[in-house]
PDB file of N, CA, C and O in Angstrom:
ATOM      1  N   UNK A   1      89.654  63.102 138.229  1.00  0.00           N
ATOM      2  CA  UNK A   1      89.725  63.854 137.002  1.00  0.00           C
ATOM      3  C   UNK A   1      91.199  63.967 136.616  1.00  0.00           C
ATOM      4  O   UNK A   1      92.092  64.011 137.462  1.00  0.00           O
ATOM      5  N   UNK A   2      91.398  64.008 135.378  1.00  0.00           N
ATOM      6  CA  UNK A   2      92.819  64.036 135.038  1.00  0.00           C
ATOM      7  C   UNK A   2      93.049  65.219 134.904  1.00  0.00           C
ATOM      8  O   UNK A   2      92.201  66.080 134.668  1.00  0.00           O
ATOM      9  N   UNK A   3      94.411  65.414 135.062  1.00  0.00           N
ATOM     10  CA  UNK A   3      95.626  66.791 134.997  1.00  0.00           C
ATOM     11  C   UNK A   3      95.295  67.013 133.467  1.00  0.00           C
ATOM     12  O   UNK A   3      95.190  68.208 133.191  1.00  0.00           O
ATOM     13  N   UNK A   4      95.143  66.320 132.617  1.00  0.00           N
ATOM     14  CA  UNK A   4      95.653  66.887 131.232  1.00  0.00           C
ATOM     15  C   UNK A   4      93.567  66.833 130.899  1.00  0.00           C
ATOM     16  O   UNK A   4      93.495  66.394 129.752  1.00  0.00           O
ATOM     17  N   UNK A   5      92.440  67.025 131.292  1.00  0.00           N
ATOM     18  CA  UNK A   5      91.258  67.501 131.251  1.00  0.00           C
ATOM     19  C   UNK A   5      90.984  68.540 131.584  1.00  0.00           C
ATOM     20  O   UNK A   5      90.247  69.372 131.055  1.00  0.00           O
ATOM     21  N   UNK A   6      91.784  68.581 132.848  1.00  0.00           N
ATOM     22  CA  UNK A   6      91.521  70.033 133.759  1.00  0.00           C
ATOM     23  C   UNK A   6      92.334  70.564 133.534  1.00  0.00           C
ATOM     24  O   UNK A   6      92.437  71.070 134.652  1.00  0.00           O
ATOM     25  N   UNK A   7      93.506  71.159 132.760  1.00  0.00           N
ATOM     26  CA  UNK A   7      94.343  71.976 132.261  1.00  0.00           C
ATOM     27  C   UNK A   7      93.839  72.283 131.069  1.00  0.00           C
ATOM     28  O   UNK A   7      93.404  73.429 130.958  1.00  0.00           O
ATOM     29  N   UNK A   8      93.749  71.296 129.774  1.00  0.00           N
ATOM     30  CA  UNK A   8      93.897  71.668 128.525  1.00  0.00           C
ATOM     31  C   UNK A   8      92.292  71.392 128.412  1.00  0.00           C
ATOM     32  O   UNK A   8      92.154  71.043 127.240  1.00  0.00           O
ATOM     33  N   UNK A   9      90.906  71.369 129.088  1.00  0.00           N
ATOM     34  CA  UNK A   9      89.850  71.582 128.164  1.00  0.00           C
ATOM     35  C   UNK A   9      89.129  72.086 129.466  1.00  0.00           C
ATOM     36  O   UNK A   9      89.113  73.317 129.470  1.00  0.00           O
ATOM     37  N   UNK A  10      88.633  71.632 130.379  1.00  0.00           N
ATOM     38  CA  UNK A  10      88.176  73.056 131.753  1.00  0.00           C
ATOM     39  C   UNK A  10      88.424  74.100 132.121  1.00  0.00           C
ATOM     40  O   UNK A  10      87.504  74.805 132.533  1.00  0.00           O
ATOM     41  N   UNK A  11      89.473  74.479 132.111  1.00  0.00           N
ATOM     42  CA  UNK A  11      90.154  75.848 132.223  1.00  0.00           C
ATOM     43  C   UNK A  11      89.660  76.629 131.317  1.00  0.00           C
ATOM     44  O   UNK A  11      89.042  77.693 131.327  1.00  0.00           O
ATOM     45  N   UNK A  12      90.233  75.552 130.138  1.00  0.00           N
ATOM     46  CA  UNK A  12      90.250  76.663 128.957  1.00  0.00           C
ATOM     47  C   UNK A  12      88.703  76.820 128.245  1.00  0.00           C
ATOM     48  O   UNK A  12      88.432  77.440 127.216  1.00  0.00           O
ATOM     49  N   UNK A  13      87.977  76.220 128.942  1.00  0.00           N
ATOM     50  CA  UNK A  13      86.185  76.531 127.885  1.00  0.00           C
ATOM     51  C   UNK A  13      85.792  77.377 129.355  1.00  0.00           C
ATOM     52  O   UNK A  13      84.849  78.135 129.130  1.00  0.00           O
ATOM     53  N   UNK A  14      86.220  77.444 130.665  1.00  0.00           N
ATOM     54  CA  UNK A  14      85.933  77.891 131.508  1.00  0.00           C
ATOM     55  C   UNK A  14      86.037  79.369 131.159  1.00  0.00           C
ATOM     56  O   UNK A  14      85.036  80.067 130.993  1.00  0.00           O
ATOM     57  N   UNK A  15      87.062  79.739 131.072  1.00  0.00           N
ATOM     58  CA  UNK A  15      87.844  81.250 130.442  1.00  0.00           C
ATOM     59  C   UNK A  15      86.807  81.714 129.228  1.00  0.00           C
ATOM     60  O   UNK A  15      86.306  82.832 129.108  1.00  0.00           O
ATOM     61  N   UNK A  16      86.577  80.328 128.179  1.00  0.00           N
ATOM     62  CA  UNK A  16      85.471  81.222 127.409  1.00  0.00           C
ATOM     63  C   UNK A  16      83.953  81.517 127.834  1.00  0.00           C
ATOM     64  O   UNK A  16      83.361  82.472 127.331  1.00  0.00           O
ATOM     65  N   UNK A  17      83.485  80.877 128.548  1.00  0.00           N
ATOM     66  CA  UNK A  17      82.488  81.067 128.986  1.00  0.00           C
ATOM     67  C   UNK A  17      82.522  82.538 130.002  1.00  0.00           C
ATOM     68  O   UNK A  17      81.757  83.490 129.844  1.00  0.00           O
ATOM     69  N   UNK A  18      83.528  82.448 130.985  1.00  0.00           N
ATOM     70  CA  UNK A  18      83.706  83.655 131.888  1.00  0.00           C
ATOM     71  C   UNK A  18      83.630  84.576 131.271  1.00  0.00           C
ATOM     72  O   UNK A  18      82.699  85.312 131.602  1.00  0.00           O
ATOM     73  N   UNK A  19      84.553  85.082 130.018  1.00  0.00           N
ATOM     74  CA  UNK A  19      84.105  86.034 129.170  1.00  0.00           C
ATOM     75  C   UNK A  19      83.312  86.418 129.014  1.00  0.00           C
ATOM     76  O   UNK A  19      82.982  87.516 129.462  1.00  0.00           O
ATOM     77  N   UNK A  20      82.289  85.349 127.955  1.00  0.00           N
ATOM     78  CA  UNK A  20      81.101  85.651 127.527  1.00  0.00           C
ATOM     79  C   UNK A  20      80.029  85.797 128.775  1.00  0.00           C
ATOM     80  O   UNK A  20      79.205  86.669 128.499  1.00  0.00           O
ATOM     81  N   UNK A  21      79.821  85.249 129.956  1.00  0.00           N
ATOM     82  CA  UNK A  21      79.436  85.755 130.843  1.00  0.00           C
ATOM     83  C   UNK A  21      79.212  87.246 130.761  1.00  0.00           C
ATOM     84  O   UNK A  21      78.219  87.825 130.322  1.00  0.00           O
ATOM     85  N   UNK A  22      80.603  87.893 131.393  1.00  0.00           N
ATOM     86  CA  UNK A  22      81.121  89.398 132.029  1.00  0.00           C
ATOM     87  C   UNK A  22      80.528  90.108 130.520  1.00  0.00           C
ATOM     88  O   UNK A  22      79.776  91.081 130.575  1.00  0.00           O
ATOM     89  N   UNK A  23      80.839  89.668 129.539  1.00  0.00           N
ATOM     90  CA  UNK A  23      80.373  90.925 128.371  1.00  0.00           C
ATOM     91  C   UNK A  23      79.090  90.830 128.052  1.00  0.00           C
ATOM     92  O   UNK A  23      78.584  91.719 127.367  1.00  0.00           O
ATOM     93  N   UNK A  24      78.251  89.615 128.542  1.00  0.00           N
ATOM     94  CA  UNK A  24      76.658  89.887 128.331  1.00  0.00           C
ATOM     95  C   UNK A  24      75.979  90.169 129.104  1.00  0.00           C
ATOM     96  O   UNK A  24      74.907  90.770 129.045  1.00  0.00           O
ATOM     97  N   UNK A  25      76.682  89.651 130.154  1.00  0.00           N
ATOM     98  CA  UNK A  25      75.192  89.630 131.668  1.00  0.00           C
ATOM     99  C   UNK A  25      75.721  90.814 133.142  1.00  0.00           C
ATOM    100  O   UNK A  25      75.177  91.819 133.599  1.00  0.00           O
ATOM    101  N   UNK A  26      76.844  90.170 133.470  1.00  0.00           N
ATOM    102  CA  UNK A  26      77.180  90.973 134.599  1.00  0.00           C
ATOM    103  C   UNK A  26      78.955  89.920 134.638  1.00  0.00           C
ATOM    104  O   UNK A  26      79.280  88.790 134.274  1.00  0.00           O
ATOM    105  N   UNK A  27      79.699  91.133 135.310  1.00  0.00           N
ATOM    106  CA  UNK A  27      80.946  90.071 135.862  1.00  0.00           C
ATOM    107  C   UNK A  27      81.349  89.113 136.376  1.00  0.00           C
ATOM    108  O   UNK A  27      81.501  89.310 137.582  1.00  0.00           O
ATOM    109  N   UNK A  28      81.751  87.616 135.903  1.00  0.00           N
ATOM    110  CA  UNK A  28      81.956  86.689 135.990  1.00  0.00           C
ATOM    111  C   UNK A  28      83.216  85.625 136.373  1.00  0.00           C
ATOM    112  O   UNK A  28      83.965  85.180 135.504  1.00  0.00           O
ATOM    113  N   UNK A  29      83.338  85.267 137.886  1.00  0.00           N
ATOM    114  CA  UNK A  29      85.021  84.897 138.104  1.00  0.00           C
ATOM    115  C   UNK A  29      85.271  82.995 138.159  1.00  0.00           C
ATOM    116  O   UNK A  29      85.722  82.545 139.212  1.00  0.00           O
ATOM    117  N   UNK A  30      85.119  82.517 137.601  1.00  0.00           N
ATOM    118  CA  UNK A  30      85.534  81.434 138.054  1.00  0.00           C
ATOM    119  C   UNK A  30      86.914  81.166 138.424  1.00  0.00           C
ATOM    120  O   UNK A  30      87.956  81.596 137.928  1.00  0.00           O
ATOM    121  N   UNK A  31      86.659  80.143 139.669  1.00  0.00           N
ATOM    122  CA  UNK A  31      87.319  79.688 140.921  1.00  0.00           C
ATOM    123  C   UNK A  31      87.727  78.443 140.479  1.00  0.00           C
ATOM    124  O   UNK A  31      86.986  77.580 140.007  1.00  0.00           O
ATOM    125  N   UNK A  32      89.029  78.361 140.656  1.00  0.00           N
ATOM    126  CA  UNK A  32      90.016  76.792 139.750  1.00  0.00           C
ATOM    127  C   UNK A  32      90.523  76.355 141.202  1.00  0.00           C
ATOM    128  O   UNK A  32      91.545  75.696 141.011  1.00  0.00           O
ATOM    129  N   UNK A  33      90.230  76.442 142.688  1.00  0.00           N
ATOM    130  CA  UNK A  33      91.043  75.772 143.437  1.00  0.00           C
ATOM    131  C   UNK A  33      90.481  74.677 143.646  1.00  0.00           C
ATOM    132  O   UNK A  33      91.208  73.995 144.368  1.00  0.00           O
ATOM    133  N   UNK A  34      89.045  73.876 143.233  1.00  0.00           N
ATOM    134  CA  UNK A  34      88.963  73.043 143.892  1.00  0.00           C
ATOM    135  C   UNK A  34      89.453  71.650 142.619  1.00  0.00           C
ATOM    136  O   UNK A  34      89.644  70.467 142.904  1.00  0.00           O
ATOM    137  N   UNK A  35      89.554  72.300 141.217  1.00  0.00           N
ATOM    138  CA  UNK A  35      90.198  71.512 140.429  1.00  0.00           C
ATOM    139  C   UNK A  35      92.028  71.345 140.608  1.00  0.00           C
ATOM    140  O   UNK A  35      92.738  70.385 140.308  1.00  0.00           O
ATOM    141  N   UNK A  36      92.280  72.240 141.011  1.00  0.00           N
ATOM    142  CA  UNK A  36      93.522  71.885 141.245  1.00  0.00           C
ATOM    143  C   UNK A  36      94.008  71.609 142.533  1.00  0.00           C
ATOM    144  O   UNK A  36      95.081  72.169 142.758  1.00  0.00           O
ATOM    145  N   UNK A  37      93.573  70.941 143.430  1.00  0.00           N
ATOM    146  CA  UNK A  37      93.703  70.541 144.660  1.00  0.00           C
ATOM    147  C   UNK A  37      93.638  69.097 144.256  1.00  0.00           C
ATOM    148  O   UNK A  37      94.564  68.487 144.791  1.00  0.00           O
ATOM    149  N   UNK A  38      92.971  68.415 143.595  1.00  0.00           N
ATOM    150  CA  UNK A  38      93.806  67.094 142.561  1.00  0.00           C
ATOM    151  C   UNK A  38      94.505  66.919 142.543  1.00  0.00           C
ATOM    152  O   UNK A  38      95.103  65.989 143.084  1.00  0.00           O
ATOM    153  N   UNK A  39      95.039  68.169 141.541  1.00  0.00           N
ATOM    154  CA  UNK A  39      96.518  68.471 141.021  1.00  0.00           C
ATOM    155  C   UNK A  39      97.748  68.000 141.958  1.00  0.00           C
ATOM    156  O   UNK A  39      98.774  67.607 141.402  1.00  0.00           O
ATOM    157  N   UNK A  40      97.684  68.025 143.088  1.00  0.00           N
ATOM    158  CA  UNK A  40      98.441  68.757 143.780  1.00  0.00           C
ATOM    159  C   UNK A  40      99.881  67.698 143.981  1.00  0.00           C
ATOM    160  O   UNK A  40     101.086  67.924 143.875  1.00  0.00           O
ATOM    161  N   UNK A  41      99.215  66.662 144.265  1.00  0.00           N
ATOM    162  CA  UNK A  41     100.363  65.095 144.263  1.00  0.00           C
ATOM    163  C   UNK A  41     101.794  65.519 142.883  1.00  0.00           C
ATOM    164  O   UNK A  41     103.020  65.412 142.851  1.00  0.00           O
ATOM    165  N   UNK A  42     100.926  65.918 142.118  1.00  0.00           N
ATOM    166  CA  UNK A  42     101.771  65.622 140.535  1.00  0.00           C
ATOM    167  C   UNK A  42     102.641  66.825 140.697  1.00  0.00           C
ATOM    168  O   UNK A  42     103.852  66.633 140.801  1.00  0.00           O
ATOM    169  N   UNK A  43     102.050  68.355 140.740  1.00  0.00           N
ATOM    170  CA  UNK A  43     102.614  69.214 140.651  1.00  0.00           C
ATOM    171  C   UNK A  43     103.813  68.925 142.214  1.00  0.00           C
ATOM    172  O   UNK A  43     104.989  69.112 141.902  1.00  0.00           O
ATOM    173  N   UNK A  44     103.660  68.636 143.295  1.00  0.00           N
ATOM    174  CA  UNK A  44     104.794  68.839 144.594  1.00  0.00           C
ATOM    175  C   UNK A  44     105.932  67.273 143.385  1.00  0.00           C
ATOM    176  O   UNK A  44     107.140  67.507 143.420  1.00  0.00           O
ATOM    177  N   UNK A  45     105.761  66.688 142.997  1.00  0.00           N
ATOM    178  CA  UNK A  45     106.107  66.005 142.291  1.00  0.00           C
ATOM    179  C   UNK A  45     107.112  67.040 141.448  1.00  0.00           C
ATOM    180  O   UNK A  45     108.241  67.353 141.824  1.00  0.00           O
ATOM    181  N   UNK A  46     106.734  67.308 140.739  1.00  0.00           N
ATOM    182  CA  UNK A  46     107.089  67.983 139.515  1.00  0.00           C
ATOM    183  C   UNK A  46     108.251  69.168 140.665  1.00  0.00           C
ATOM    184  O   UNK A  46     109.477  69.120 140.571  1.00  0.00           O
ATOM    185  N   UNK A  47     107.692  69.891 141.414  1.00  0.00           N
ATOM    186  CA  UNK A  47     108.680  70.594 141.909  1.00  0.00           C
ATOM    187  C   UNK A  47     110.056  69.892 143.154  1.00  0.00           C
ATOM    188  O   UNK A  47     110.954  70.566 143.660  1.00  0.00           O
ATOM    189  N   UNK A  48     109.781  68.272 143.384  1.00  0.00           N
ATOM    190  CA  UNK A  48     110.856  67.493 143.774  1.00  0.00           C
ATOM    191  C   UNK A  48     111.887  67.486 142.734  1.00  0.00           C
ATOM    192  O   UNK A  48     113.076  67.695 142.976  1.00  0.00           O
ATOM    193  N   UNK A  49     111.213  67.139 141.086  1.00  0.00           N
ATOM    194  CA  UNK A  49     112.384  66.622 140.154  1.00  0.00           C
ATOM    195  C   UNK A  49     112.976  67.987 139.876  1.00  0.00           C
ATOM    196  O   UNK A  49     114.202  68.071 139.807  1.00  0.00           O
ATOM    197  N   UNK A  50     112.460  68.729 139.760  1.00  0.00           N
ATOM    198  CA  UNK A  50     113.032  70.360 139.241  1.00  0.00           C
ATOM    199  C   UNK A  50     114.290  70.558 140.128  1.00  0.00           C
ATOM    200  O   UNK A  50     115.435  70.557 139.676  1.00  0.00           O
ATOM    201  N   UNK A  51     113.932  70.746 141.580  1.00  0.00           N
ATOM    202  CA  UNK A  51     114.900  70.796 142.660  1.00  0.00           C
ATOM    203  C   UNK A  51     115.978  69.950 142.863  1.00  0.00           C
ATOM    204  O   UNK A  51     117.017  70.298 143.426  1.00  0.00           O
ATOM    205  N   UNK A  52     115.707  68.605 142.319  1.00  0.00           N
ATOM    206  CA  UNK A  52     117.409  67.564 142.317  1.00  0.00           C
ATOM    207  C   UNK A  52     117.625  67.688 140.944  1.00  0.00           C
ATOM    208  O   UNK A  52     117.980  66.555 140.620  1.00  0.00           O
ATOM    209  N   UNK A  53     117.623  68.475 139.814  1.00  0.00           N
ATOM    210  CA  UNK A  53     118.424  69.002 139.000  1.00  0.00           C
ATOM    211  C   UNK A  53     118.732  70.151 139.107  1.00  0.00           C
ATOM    212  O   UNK A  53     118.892  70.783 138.063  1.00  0.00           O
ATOM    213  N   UNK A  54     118.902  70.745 140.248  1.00  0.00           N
ATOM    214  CA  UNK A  54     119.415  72.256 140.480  1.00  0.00           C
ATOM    215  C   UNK A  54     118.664  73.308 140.341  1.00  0.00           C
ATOM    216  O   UNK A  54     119.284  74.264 140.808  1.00  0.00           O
ATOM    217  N   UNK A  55     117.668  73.621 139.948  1.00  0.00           N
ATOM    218  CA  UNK A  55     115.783  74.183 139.648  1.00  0.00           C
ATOM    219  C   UNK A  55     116.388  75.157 141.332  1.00  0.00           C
ATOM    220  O   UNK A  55     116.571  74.490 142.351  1.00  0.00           O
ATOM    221  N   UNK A  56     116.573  76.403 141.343  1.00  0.00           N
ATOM    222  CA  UNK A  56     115.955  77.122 142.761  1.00  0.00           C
ATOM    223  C   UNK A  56     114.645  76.543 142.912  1.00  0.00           C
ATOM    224  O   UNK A  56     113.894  76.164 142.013  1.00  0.00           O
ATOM    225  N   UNK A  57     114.455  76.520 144.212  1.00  0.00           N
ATOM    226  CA  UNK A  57     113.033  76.000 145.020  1.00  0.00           C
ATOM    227  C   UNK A  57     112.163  76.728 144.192  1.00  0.00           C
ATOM    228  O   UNK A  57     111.416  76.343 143.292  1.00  0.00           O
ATOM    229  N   UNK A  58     112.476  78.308 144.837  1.00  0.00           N
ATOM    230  CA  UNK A  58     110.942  78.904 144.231  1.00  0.00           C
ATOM    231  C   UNK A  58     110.426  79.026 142.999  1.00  0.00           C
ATOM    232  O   UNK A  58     109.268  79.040 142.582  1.00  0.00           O
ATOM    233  N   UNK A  59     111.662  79.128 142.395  1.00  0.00           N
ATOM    234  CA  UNK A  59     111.618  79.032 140.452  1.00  0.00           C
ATOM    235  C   UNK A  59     110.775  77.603 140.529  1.00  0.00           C
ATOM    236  O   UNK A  59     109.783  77.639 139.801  1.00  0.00           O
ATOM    237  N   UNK A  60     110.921  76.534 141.144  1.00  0.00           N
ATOM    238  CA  UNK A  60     110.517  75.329 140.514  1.00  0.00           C
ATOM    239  C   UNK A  60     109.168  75.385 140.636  1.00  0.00           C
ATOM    240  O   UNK A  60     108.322  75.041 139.811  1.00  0.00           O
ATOM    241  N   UNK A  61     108.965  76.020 142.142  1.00  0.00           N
ATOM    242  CA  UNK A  61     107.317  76.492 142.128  1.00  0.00           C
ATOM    243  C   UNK A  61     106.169  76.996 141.542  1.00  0.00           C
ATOM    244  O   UNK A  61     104.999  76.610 141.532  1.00  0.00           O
ATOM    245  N   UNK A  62     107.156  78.599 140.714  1.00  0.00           N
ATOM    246  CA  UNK A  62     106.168  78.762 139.746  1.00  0.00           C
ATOM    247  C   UNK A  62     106.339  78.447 138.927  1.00  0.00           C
ATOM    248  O   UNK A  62     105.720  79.120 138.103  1.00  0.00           O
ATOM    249  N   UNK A  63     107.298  77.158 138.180  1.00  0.00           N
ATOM    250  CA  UNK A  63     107.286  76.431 137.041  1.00  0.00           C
ATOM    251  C   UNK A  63     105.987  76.206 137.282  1.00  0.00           C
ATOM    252  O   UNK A  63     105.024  76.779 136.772  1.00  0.00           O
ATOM    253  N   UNK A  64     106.011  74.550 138.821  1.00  0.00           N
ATOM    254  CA  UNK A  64     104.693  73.832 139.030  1.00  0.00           C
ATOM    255  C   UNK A  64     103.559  74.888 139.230  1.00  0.00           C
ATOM    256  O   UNK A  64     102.494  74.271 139.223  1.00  0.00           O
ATOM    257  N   UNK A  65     103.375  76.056 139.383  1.00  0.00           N
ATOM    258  CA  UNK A  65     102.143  76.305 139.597  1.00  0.00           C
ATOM    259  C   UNK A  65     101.594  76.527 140.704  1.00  0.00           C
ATOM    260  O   UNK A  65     100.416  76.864 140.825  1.00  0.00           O
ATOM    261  N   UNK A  66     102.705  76.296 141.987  1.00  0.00           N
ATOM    262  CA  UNK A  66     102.286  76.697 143.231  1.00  0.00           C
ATOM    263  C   UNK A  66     103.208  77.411 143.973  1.00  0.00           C
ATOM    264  O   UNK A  66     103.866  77.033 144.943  1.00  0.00           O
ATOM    265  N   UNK A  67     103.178  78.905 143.199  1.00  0.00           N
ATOM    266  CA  UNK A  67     104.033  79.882 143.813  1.00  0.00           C
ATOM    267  C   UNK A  67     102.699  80.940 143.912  1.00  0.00           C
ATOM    268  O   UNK A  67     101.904  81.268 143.030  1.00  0.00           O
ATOM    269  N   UNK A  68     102.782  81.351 145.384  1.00  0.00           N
ATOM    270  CA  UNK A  68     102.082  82.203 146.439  1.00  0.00           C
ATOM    271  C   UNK A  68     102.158  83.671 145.793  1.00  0.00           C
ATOM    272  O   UNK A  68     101.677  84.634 146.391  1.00  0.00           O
TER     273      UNK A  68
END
């Protein structure tokens, strides 16, 4: 599955649905780790290039998305 499916249209119809879930029926959480465990090559990626342009580590992390 691609990074730019599962960011810009799963997530985001996910979120509307969760909503509409929790305000009609009962509370509703969807769980994004097993879509972004994909992710994961691109984003440690993304926080290599951040870091050899001077990026602090952890800043670069929660740029990428995997700050704890």
């Amino acid at each position: 599955m691609s990074r730019r499916l599962s960011v810009e249209t799963l997530e985001a119809l996910g979120r509307i649905v969760e909503a509409e879930l929790s305000a009609k029926l009962f509370p509703v959480s969807i769980r994004w780790q097993e879509l972004r465990a994909s992710d994961l090559q691109t984003r440690a990626c993304s926080v290599d290039s951040l870091v050899k342009v001077d990026v602090e580590k952890g800043k670069a992390m929660e740029i990428a998305g995997l700050s704890v």
